[in-house]
C-alpha positions as CSV (number, residue, x, y, z in Angstrom):
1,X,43.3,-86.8,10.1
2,X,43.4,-83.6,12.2
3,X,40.5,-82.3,11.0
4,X,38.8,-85.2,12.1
5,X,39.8,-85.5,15.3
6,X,38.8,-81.7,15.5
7,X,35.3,-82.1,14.7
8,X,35.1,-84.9,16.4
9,X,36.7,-83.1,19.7
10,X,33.3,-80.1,18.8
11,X,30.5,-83.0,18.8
12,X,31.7,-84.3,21.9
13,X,31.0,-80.7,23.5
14,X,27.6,-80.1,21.9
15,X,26.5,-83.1,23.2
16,X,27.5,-83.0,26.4
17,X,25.8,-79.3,26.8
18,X,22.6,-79.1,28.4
19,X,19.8,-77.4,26.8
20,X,18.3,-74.0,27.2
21,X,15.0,-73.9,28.1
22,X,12.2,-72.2,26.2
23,X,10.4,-69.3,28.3
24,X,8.1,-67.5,25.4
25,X,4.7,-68.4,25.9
26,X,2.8,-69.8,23.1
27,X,0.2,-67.2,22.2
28,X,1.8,-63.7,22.5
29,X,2.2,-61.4,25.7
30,X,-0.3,-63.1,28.5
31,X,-2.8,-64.3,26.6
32,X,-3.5,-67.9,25.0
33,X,-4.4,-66.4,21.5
34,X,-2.4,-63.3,19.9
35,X,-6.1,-62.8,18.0
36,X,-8.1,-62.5,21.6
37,X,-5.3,-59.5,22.5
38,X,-6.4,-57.6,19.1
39,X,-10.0,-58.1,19.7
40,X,-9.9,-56.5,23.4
41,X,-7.7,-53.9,22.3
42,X,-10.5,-53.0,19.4
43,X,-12.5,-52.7,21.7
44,X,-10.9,-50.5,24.5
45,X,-10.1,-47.9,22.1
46,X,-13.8,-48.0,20.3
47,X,-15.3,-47.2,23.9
48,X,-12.8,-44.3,24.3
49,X,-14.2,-42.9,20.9
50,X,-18.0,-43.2,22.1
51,X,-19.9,-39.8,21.2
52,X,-20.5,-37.7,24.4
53,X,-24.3,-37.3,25.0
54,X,-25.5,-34.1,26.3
55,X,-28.2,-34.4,29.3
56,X,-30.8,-31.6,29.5
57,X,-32.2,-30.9,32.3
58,X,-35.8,-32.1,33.2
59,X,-38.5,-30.0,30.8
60,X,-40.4,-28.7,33.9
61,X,-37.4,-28.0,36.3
62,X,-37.4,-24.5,36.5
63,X,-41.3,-24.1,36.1
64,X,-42.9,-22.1,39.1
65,X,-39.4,-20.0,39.7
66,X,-38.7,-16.6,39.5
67,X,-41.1,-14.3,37.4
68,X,-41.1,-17.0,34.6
69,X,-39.4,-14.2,32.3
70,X,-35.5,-15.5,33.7
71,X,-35.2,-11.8,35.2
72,X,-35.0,-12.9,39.1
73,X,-38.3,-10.9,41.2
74,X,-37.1,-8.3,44.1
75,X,-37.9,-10.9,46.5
76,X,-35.9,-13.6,45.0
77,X,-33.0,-11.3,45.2
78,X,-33.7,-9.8,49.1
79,X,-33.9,-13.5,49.7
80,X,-30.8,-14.7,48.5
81,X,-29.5,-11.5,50.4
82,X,-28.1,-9.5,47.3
83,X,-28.4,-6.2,47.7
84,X,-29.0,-3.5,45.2
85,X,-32.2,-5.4,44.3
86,X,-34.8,-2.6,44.1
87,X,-32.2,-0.2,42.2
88,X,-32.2,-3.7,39.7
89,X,-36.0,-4.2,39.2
90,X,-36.5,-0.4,39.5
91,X,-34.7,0.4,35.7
92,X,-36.4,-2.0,33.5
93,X,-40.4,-3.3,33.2
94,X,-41.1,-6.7,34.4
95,X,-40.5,-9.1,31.7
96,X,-38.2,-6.3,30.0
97,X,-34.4,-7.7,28.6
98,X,-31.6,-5.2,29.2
99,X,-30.1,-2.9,27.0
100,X,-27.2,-5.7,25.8
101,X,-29.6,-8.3,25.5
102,X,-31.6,-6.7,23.4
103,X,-32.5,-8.3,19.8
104,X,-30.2,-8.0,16.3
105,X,-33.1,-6.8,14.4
106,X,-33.7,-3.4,17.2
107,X,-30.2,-2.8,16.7
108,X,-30.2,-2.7,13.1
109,X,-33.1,-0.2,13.2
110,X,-31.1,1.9,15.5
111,X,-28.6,2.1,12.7
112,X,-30.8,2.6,10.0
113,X,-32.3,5.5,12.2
114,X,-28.5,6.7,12.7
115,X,-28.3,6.4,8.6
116,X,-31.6,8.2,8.1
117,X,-30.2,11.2,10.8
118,X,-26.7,11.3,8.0
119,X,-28.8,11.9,5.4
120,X,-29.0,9.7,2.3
121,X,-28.7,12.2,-0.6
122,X,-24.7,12.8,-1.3
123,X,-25.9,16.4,-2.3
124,X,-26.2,17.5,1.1
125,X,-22.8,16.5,1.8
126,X,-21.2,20.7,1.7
127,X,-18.6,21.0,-1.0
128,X,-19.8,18.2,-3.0
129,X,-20.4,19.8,-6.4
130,X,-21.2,16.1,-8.1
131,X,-20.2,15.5,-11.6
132,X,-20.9,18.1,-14.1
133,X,-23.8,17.5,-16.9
134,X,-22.7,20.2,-19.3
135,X,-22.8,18.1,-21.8
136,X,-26.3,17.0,-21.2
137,X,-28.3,18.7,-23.5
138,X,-31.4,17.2,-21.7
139,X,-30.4,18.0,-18.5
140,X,-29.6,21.7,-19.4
141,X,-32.5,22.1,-21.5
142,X,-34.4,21.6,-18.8
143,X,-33.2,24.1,-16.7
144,X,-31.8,26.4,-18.8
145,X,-33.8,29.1,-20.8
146,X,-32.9,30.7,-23.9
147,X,-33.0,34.0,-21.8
148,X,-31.1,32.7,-18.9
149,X,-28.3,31.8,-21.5
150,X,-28.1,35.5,-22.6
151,X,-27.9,36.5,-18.9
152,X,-25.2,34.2,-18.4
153,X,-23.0,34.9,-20.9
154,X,-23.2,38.2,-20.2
155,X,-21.9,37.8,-16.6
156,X,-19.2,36.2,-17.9
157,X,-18.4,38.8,-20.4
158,X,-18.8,41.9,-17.3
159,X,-15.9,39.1,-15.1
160,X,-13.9,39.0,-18.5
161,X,-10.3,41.5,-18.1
162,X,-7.8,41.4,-20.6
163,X,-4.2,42.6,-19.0
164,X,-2.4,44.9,-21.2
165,X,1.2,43.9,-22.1
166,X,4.3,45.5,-20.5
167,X,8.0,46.3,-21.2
168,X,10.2,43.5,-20.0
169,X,11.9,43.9,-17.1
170,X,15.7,44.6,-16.8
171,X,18.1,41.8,-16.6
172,X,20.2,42.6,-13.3
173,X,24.0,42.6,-13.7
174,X,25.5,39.1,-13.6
175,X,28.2,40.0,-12.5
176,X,32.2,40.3,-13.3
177,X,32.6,38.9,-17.2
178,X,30.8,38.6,-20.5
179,X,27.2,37.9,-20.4
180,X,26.5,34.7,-22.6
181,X,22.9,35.1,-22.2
182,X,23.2,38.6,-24.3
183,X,25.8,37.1,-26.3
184,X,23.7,34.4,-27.6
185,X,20.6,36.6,-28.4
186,X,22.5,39.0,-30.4
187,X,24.2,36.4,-32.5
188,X,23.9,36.5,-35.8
189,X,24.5,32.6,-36.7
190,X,23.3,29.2,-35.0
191,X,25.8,27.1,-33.7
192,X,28.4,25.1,-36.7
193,X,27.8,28.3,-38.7
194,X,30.8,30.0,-39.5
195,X,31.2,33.4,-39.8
196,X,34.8,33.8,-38.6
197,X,38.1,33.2,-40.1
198,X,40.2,30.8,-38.2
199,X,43.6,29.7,-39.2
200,X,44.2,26.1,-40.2
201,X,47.6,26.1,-38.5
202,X,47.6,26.1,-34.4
203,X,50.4,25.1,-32.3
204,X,48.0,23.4,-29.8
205,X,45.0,20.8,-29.7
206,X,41.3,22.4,-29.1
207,X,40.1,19.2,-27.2
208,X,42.9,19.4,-25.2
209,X,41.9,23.1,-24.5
210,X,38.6,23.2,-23.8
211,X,39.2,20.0,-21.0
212,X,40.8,22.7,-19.2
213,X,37.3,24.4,-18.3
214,X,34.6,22.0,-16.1
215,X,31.5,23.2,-18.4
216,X,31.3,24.7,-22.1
217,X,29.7,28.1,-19.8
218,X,33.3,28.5,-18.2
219,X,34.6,28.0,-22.1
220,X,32.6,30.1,-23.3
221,X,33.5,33.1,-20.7
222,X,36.9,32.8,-21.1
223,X,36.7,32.6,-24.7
224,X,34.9,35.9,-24.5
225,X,37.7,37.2,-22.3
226,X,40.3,36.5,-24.4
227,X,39.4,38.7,-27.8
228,X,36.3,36.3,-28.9
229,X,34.7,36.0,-31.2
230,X,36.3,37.7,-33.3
231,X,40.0,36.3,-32.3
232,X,40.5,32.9,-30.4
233,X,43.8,32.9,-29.2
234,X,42.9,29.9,-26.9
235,X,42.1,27.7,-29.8
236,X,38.9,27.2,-28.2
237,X,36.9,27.9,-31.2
238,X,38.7,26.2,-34.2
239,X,35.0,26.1,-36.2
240,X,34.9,29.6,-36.3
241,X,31.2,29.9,-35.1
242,X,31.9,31.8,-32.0
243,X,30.8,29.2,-29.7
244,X,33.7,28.0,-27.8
245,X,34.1,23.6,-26.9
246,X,30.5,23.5,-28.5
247,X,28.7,25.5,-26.2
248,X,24.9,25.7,-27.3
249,X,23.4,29.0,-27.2
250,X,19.9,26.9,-29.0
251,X,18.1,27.9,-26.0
252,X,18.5,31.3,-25.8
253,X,18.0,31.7,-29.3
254,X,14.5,29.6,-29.7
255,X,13.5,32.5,-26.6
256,X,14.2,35.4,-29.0
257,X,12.0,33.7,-31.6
């Protein structure tokens, strides 16, 4: 029952409202016919897109002026009061272009002149001896005698000087301690050979020895120093070879032959 007499209560209002008048026109923005709009606007923007044309002047406008060459006469340029005029018609012939407006074809001989001046033969270029034809035997045949062969190699043979051999110099003194460069060319074995007793019982660890020493050179020097090769109190040289921490005197040795 409430209900009803809500709804009711609802009609009553919309009823009683006035209604809201209808401003859009009928065919679009100003015009009758929303189609007539598109057509104008077509074609506005086809006459905005119209080709330019390009008006030339009249064929005989400029017939009867000047020299008929397009170089302005001394007179025409006293006349229109520029000065300089006779220093103007005085460096070039009537009818004459200048210099820059001179045609492609004159400047392309002037190059070709500039070429021919160079010199097109890459022999006459100094210090260019070419690639070598040697191996040509046409090409040395043909300028080549049997007898200018001889002569030749006997130049060569006059230039030839064979340098007799010397003694080897002195190795200068290297200093305080063994030399290992001597050491190695007068031993007797290769390196792993051995040729030294060494005892099988040692208080202390050869690895552990020779880390003492930044390179197997300081090793080997100090090895030297204590008694080696033919002691190693160091335990430096457990192999008995007489190379200490497996320094390589291979080098050295391959030098002596």
């Amino acid at each position: 029952m409430r209900f009803a007499l809500a709804s009711l209560g609802l009609l009553s209002l919309a009823a009683c409202q006035p209604p809201v008048p209808d401003n859009r026109a009928p065919g679009g923005v100003g015009f009758g016919d929303y189609g007539a709009y598109e057509l104008q606007r077509e074609a506005q923007l086809n006459a905005g897109r119209a080709a330019p044309q390009t008006v030339l002047p009249p064929a005989g406008a400029y017939a009867g002026q000047g020299s008929g060459t397009g170089v302005p006469s001394a007179a025409e340029l006293a006349q229109a009061g520029i000065s300089g005029a006779g220093a103007l018609t005085g460096q070039q012939e009537a009818g004459a272009l200048p210099a820059y407006n001179q045609p492609v074809a004159e400047g392309g001989a002037a190059l070709a002149g500039a070429g021919a001046a160079m010199g097109a033969d890459p022999s006459a270029i100094p210090n260019n001896s070419g690639i070598s034809d040697e191996q040509d035997f046409g090409a040395v045949a043909a300028r080549e005698t049997i007898q200018s062969d001889k002569e030749r190699l006997a130049e060569n043979r006059a230039q030839y000087r064979q340098i007799a051999p010397t003694e080897v110099p002195e190795r200068p003194d290297s200093g305080p301690g063994p030399d290992l460069v001597q050491y190695a060319l007068k031993a007797p074995n290769r390196l792993g050979e051995k040729i030294y007793p060494r005892s099988s019982l040692s208080l202390s660890n050869s690895d552990k020895n020779c880390a003492r020493y930044d390179t197997p050179e300081a090793a080997q020097a100090a090895f030297l120093k204590a008694g080696g090769p033919a002691r190693d109190g160091k335990n430096l040289d457990p192999d008995g070879d007489g190379f200490a921490c497996h320094w390589d005197p291979t080098p050295f040795q391959k030098a002596r032959g």
